[in-house]
VMD Tcl script that draws the C-alpha trace (Angstrom):
set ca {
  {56.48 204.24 158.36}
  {58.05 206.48 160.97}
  {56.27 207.30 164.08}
  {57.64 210.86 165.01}
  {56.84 212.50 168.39}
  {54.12 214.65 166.22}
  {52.13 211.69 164.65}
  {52.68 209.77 167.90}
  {51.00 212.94 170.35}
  {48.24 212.96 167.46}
  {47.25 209.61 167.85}
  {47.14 209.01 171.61}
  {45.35 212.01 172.09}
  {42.82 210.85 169.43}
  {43.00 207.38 171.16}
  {42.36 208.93 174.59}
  {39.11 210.36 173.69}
  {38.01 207.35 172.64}
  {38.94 205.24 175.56}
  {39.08 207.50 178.49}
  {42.52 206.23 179.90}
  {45.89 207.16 179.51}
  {47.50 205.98 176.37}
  {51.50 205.99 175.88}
  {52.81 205.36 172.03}
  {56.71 204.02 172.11}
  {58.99 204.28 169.15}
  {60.85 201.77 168.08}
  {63.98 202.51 170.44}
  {61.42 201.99 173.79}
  {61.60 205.83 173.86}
  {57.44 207.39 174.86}
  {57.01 209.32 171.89}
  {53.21 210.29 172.88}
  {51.55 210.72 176.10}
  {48.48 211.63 177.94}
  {51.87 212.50 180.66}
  {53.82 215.01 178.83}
  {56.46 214.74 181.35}
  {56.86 211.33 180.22}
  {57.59 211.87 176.64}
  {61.48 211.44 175.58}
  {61.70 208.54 178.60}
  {63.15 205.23 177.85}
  {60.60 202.34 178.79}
  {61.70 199.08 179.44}
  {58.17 197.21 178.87}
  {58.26 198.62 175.53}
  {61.75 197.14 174.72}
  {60.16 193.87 175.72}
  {57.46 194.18 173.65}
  {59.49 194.90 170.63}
  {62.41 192.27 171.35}
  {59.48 189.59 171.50}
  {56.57 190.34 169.44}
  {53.87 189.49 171.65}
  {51.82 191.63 174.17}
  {52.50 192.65 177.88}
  {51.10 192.61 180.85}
  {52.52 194.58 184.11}
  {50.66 194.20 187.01}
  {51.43 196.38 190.12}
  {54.41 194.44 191.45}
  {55.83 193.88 188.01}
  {56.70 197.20 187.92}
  {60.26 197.97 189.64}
  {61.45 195.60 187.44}
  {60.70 197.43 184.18}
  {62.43 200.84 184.64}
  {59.81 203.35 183.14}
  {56.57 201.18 182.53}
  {53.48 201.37 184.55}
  {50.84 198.88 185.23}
  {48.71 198.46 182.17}
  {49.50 196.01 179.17}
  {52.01 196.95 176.02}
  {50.90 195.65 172.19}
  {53.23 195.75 169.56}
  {52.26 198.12 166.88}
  {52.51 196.79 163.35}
  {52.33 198.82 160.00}
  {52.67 196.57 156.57}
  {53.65 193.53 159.03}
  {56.18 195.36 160.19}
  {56.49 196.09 164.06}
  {56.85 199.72 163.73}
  {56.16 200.60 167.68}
  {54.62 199.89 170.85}
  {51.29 201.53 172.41}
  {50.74 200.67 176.09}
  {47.66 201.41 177.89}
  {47.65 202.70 181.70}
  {45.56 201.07 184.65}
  {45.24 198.04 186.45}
  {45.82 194.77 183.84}
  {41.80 193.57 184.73}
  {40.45 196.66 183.19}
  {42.44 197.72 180.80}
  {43.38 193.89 178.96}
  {39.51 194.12 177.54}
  {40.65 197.32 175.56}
  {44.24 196.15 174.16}
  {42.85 194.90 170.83}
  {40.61 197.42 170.24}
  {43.04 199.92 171.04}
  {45.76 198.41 168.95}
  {43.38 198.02 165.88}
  {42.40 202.22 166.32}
  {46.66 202.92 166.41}
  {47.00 201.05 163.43}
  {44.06 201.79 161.63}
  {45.20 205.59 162.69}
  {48.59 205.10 160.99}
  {47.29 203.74 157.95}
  {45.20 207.34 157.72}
  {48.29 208.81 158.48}
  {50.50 207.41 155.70}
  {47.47 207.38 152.97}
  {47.40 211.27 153.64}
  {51.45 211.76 153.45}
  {50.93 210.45 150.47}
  {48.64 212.77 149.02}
  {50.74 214.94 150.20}
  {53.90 213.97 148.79}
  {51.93 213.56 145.23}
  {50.39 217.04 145.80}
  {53.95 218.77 146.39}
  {54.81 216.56 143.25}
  {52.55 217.79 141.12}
  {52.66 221.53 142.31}
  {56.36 221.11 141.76}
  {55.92 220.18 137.94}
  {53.23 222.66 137.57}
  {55.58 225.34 139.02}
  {58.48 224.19 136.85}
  {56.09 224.25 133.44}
  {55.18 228.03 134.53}
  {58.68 228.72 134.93}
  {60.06 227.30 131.35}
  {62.40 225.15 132.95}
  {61.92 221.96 131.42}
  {63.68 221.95 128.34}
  {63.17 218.94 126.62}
  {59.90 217.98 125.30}
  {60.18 214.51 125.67}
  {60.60 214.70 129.17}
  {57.99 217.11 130.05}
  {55.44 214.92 128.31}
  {56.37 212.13 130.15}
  {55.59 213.60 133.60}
  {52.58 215.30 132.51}
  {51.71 211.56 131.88}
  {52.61 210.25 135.04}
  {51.00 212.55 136.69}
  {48.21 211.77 134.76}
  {47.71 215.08 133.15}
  {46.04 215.55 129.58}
  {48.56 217.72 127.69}
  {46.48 218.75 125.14}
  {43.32 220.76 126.34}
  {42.69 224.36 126.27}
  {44.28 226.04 129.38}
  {44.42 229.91 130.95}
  {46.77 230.74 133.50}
  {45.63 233.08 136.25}
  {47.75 235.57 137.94}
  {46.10 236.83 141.82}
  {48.04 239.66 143.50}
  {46.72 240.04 146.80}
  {47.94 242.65 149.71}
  {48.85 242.30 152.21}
  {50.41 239.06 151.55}
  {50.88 236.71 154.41}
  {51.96 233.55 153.91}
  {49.55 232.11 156.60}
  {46.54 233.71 155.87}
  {46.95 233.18 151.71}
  {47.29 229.74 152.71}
  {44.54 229.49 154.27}
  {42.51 230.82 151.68}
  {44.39 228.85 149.01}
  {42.09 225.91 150.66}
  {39.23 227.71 151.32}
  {39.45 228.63 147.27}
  {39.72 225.04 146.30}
  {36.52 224.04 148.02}
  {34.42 227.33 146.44}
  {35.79 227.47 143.15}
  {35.50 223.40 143.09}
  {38.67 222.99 141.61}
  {39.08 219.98 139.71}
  {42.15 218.44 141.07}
  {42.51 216.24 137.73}
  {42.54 219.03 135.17}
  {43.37 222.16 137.61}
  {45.33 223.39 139.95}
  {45.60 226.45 142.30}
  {49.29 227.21 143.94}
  {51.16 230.04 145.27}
  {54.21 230.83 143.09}
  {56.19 233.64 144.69}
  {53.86 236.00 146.34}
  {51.23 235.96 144.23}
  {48.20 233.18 143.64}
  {47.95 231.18 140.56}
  {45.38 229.08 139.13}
  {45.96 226.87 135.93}
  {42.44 226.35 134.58}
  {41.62 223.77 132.70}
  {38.76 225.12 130.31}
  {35.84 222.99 129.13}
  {33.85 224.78 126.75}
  {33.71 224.05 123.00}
  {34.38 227.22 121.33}
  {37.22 229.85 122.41}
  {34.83 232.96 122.88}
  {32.73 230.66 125.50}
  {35.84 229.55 126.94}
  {37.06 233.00 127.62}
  {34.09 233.28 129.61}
  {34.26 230.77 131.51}
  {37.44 232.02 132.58}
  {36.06 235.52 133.31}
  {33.64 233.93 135.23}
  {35.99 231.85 138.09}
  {37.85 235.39 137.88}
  {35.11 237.10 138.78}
  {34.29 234.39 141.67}
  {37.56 234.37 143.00}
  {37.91 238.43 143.21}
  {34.59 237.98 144.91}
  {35.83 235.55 147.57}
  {38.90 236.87 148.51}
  {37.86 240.61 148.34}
  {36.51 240.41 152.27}
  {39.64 239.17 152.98}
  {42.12 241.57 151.49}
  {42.72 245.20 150.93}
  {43.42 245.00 147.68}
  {42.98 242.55 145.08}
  {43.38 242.20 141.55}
  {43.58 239.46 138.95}
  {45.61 238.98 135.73}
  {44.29 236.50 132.99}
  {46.84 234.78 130.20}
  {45.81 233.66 126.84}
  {44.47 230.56 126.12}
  {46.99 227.84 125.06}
  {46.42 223.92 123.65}
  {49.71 222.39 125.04}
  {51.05 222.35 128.73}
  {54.16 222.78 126.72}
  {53.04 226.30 126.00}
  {51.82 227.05 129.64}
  {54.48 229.49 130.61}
  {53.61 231.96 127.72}
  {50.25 231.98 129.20}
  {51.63 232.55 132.85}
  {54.14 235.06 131.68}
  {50.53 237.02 130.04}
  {48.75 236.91 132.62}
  {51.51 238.43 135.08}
  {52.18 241.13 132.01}
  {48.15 241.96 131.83}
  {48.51 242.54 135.75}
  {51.95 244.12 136.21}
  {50.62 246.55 133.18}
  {47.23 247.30 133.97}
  {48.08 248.18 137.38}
  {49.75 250.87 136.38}
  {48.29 252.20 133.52}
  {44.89 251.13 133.74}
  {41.43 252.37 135.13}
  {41.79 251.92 139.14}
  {38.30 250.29 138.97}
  {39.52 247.19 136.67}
  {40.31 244.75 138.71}
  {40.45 241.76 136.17}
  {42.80 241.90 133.77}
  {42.96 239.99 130.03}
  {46.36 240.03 128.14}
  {44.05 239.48 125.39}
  {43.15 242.96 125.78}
  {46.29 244.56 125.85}
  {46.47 245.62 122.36}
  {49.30 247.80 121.45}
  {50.15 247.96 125.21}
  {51.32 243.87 124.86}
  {55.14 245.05 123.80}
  {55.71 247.36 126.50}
  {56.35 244.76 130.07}
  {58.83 243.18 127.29}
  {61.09 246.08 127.25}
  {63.73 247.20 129.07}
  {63.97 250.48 131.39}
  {67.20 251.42 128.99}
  {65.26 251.08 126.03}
  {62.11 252.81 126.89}
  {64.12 255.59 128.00}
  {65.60 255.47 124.28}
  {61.89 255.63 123.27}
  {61.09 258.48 124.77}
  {63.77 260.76 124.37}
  {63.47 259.85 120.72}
  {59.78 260.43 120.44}
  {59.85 264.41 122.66}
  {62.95 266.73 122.46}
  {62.59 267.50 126.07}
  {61.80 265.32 129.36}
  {58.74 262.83 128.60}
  {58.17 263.92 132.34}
  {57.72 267.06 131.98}
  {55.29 266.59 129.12}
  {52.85 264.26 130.56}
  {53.18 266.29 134.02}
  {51.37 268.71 132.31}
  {47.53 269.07 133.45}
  {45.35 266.85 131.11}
  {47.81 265.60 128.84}
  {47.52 262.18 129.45}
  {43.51 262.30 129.53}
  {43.26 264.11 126.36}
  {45.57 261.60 124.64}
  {43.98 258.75 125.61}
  {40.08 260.58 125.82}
  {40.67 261.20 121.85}
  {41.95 257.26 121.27}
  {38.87 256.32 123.31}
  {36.25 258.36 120.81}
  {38.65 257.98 117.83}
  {39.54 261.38 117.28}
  {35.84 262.99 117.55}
  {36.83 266.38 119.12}
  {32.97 267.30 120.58}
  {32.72 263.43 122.19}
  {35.45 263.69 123.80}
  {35.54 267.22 125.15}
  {32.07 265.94 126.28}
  {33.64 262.93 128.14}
  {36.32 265.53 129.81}
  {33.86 268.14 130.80}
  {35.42 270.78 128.64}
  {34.19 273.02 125.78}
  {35.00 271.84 122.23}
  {37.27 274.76 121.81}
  {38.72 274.49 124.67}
  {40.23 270.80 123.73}
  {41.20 272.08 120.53}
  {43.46 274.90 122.18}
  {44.98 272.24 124.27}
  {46.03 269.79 121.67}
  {47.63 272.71 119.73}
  {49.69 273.28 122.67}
  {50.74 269.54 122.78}
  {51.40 269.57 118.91}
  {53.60 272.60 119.41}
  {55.53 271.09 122.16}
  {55.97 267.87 120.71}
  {55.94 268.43 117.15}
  {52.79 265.64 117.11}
  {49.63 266.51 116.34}
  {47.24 264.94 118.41}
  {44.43 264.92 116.07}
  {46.37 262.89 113.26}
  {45.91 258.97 113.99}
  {49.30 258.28 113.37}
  {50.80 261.11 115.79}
  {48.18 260.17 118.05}
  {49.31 256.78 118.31}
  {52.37 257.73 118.91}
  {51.88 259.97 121.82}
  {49.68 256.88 123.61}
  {52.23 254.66 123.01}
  {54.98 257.49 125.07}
  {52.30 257.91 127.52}
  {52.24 254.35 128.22}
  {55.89 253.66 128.43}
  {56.00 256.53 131.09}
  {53.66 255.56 132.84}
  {54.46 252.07 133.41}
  {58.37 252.81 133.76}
  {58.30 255.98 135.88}
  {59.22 255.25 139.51}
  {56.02 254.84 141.79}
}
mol new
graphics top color blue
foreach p $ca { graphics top sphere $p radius 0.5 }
foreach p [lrange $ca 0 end-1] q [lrange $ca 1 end] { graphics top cylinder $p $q radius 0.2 }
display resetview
C-alpha cells in the first residue's frame, strides 16, 4: 500500500475533523505528504525518519525541536498497513495534550487505509470486469475456451438470457454521463452480479441480465428498464434515445446483441418516426439488412432499382409517405388516403405518377416492397 500525496491530504483532513489539531501524514522517505499546513507538504522531516528507522513512537517536546530539522512539537507513530510500516502520522501541539490522542489517532489512519485499499480494490475488479464486458461487446476474444474461463472468474453465469442496450445521449460530456452512469445504477438497481452498465465510446450501454421465464415476458422486462432509463435521463439531456438488441443465451453471443441494438438505433434514427425513442432490432423487419451494407453497394441498389437519381425520386412531395402510408394499411387505397388527408382519387393519381417514373407500381405488393426497401436505403445513406 502506497500512501500518495492524494490519499495522504484525504486522510488528515478526515483525521482533523475528528481531533481538532493539526495532523501531518509522512511517506515513507520522511517527506509530509498531507497537512493541515499546505506549505509544509513536499518537506523532508527528520522526526519522521526516526520514527521509521526505529519502529517505535516519538515524542518532541519544545526544545527537542532544532535538533530534528522539519518536525514540530507533538509525537510521531509509525503507520503500519498488513504489518508493514508503510508511513508516519505525527500530531501537532505540546507532547501533554496531544500523547492521549496518538493511539487513537494511529488506529483512525490505519483503519482509514484499510477503507482505502478495500475500495481500490473494487475498483480495480470493477475496471476488470468492465474491461471483459467491453471486450465480449467488441468480439475480441477469440477463443472460447478462454472467454469462458474469465466469465468464470469473474464469477459470471454464461448461460442466461441477456439484451444489450444501446443509449445515445446529446450532448455527450464525459463528466456529466458519468455522473449519471452512477446515478443510473442506484435507480435502475442494477444488479452488479448479473448486470452491468458502462460507457463504450460515446454512447451508454447496459448488459441486462433478464429474469423472466418465457421470452415474450422477458422482452418486457427489457422494455420496461428502457422505458425507466429514457425517463431518468430525459431531464438531463436534449435528446435521448435508446436502441435494444435481441435476446441471446450465451455471453459468447453478446456482441451480436450489442451490434443489434446499435443497428436498431443508428437505423431508426434515421428512418423512423421522430417520436420513437426506444428502439427493438427485433422490430426491424426487412429494414435488419440495410446498417449491414455498404455506401458502394446501396448506391448499386438504387441505381439498379430507378433509371434516374433515387434523389430526385423520393425528393418528390409525398413520395416517401405514400410508399410507406400504403405498406402501413397494406395496400387499402381509401385507408390510407384517409391517414394522408387526401381524396381517394387523388392517391391514386399520385401512385400512377410514381409507377410511370419508376416503372413500379405502387399498388402491386411486390413493386411496393421494392420501392420501401429504395426508400429506406436512401434515407439511411443520404448525407444528413
Amino acid at each position: 500500500m502506497q500512501l500518495n500525496q492524494e490519499l495522504a491530504q484525504q486522510i488528515a483532513e478526515k483525521t482533523m475533523e475528528v481531533l481538532g489539531r493539526n495532523v501531518n501524514i509522512m511517506d515513507r522517505a520522511g517527506i509530509i505528504v498531507g497537512s493541515g499546513k499546505r506549505e509544509r507538504l513536499n518537506t523532508y522531516h527528520e522526526g519522521a525518519a526516526r520514527v521509521l528507522s526505529s519502529g517505535q513512537r516519538l515524542v518532541v517536546k519544545k526544545e527537542g525541536v532544532e535538533a530534528l530539522p522539519g518536525a514540530e512539537e507533538g509525537i510521531y507513530l509509525p503507520i503500519k498497513f498488513n504489518e508493514e510500516i508503510v508511513g508516519v502520522v505525527g500530531i501537532t501541539g505540546s507532547p501533554q495534550d496531544v500523547v492521549r490522542y496518538g493511539e487513537l489517532v494511529r488506529n483512525l489512519v490505519q483503519l482509514m487505509l484499510v477503507h482505502a485499499f478495500l475500495m481500490q480494490e473494487i475498483e480495480l475488479e470493477r475496471k476488470s470486469v468492465e474491461n471483459f464486458y467491453q471486450q465480449v461487446l467488441g468480439n475480441e476474444i477469440e477463443d472460447h475456451q478462454t472467454l469462458i474461463n474469465r466469465a468464470q472468474l469473474f464469477q459470471i453465469e454464461p448461460t442466461v438470457p441477456r439484451r444489450v442496450l444501446v443509449v445515445r445521449l446529446r450532448p455527450f460530456a464525459a463528466q456529466k454521463v458519468n455522473q449519471v452512469t452512477r446515478e443510473l445504477n442506484l435507480n435502475l438497481q442494477v444488479d452488479k452480479q448479473r448486470d452491468i452498465l458502462l460507457v463504450r465510446g460515446r454512447e451508454l450501454v447496459l448488459v441486462k441480465t433478464l429474469a423472466r421465464e418465457d421470452r415474450v415476458t422477458r422482452a418486457g422486462e427489457a422494455r420496461q428498464v428502457a422505458e425507466e432509463m429514457l425517463a431518468s435521463l430525459d431531464s438531463e439531456f436534449s435528446k435521448v434515445a435508446i436502441g435494444v438488441g435481441p435476446e441471446v443465451g450465451h455471453i459468447s453471443e453478446l456482441h451480436y446483441s450489442y451490434a443489434g441494438a446499435s443497428d436498431a438505433l443508428r437505423l431508426r434514427s434515421k428512418i423512423g418516426p421522430a417520436e420513437d425513442r426506444i428502439h427493438f432490432s427485433d422490430e426491424l423487419a426487412y429494414d435488419y439488412c440495410i446498417p449491414h451494407l455498404d455506401r458502394d453497394s446501396a448506391r448499386f441498389f438504387l441505381e439498379s432499382v430507378f433509371a434516374e437519381d433515387a434523389a430526385a425520386v423520393f425528393a418528390e412531395p409525398d413520395v416517401g409517405e405514400i410508399i410507406e402510408g400504403l405498406v402501413e394499411h397494406n395496400l387499402n387505397i381509401s385507408k390510407t388516403a384517409d391517414s394522408l388527408f387526401i381524396h381517394r382519387n387523388t392517391l391514386l393519381y399520385r401512385t400512377n405518377k410514381i409507377r410511370e417514373r419508376t416503372g413500379y407500381d405502387p399498388k402491386k405488393a411486390k413493386d411496393l416492397f421494392t420501392l420501401l426497401l429504395a426508400y429506406h436505403i436512401y434515407r439511411y445513406f443520404r448525407e444528413d
